[in-house]
N, C-alpha and C positions, 0 to 999 in steps of 0.2 A: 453893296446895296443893289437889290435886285426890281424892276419895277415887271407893273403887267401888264402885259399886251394882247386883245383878245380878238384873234384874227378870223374872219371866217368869208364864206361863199355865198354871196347873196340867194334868198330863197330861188327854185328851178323856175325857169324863165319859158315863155307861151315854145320858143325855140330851142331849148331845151328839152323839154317836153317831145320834140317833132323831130330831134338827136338832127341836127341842124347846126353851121359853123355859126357863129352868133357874132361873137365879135363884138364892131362899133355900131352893130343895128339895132337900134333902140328897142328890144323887146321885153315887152312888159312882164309883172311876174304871170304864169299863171293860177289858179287857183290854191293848189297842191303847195306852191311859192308859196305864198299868204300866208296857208296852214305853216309851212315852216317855218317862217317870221317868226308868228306867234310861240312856236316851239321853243324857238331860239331864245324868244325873251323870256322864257319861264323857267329855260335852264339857265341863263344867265342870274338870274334873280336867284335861283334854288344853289346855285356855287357862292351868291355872294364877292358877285362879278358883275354890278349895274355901272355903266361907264360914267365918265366925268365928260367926255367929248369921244365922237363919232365921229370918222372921217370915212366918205364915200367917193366914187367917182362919178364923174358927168351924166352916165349913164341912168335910166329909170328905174332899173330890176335891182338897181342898189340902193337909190335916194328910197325908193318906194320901202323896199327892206328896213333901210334904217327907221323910217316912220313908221313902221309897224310895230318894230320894237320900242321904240321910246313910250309911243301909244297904249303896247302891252305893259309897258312898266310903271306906265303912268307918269312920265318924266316928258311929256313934248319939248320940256323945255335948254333939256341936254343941247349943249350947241353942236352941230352937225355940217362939217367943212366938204365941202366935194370939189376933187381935182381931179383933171383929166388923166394927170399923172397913173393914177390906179383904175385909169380905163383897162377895159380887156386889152387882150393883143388882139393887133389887128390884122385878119384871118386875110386880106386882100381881095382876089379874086374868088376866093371859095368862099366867101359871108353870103349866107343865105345858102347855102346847097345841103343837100343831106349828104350827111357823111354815108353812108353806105354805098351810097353812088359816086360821090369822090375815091373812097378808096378800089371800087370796083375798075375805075380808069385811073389810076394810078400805080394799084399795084400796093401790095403789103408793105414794101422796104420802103417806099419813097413814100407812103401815104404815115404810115410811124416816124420817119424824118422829117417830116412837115410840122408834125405833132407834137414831137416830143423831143427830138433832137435839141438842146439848144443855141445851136447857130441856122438851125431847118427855117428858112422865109418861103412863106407860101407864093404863089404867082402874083406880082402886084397890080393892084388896080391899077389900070390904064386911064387920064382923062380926069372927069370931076366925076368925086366919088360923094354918092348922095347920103354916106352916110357923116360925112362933115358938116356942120349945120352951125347957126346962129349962136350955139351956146361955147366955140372953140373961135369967134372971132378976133377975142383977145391975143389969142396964140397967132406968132408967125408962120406964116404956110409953111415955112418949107422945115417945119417943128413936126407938122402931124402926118400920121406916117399914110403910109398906103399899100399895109403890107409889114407884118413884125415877124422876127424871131422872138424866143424869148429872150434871149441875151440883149436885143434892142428894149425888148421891156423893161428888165432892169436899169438897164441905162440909163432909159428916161423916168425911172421910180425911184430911185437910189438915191439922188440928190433930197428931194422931197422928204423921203422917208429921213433924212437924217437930219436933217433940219423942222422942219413942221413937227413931225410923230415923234422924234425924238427929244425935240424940246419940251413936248408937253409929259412924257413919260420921265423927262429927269427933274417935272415940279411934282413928280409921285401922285399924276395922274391916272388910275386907270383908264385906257383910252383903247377903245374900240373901231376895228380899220375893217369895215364892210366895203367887199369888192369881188375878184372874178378869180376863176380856176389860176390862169396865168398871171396874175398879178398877185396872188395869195405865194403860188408857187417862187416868184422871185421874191419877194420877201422875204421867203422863208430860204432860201439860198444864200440870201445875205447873212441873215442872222446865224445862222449856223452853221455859214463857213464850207456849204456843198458843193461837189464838183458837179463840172458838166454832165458827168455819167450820174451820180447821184441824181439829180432833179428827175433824171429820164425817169423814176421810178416814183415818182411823186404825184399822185392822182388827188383832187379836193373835190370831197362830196359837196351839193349843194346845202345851207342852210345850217349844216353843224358846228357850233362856235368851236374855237379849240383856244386854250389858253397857255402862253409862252411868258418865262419869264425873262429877259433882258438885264444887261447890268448897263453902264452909264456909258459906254462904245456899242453897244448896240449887240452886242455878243449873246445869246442863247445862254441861258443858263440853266440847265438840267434839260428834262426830257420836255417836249410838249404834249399835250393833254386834250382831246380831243373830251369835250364835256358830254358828249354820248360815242363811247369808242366802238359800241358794238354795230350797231347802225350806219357810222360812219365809217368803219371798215367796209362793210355791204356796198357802202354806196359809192365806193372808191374803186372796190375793183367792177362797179357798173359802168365807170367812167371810164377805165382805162378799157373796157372795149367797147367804146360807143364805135361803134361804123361796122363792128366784125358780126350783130346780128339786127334784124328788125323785126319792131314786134307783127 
């Protein structure tokens, strides 16, 4: 038995937008976001893909996301889980910088192993980092990072995802997991079994749902389906060179 899982990239963020490390810096969606929200909920509704529950991260460019959608579907009342767990990775000392200028002082090879590498840890914040804040009080310090690879994302997503999301997908929930480039990307590592090299080549456009189907271990089952492929193609290899031009 197979269940669904409809994973996607919260609409582009004001820092996104400004092709900017983002990370755990609270930024909001920007406008063009919004537009995508709305996008998202119109393709989901047009597949016959309206979720049972939503799970976002702490962050705003996701909560915000997900109430756009339920909004768009006229569903406010979908329940809507947010855990830190599917926070971004956390970009360290480069959050808030432009990439074009980080890769400019780093260099091709080290600024792609920061990126995309998955054992690449950015330079760690040093000290208290301001983007840790009132709503991660619950969590033990020395739990939130200051400075992730993706393989530390997974780490701390993996449990979560197998327990919470999973539980709710073997009551044959549809259940929808709005969150961030790297968090989407370890997910989908899990589910489908990718090597380290594999992921390197794994780009998430903003805002395009994609639909996976799973069996009762959490295993991938057939291909995944991005619910608009051609755009989302576009917008994948825009990602994969964000730093190497500026508009």
């Amino acid at each position: 038995m197979s269940h669904t899982l409809v994973l996607m990239r919260h609409g582009q963020s004001q820092l996104n937008n400004a092709s900017t490390f983002c990370g755990w810096i609270d930024a909001p969606l920007s406008t063009k976001g919004q537009d995508q929200a709305k996008e998202a909920a119109e393709l989901i509704e047009q597949y016959n893909l309206v979720p049972d529950v939503i799970f976002t991260s702490k962050l705003t460019r996701t909560c915000q996301t997900a109430k756009i959608i339920t909004e768009t579907l006229r569903r406010e009342w979908i329940d809507v889980t947010k855990t830190w767990r599917l926070n971004e990775r956390h970009y360290g000392a480069l959050q808030g910088r432009v990439k074009s200028e980080v890769l400019e002082e780093m260099g091709k090879e080290k600024y792609m192993f920061v990126r995309r590498a998955y054992d690449g840890v950015p330079p760690l914040v040093e000290g208290d980092d301001a983007c840790i804040d009132q709503r991660y009080n619950f969590v033990l310090d020395e739990h939130l990072p200051r400075g992730e690879s993706l393989h530390m994302v997974e780490d701390r997503l993996e449990p979560y995802l197998r327990s919470q999301i999973l539980e709710q997908l073997r009551l044959n929930k549809t259940v929808l997991v709005v969150a961030h480039g790297s968090s989407v990307r370890a997910i989908l590592k899990i589910i489908k079994g990718l090597s380290a090299e594999q992921i390197k080549e794994v780009n998430i456009p903003n805002g395009i749902p994609m639909m996976v189907r799973v069996d009762d271990e959490l295993r991938c089952v057939g291909k995944e389906e991005y619910l608009d492929p051609e755009i989302a193609h576009q917008m994948a290899e825009e990602v994969k060179n964000e730093g190497f031009h500026t508009n």
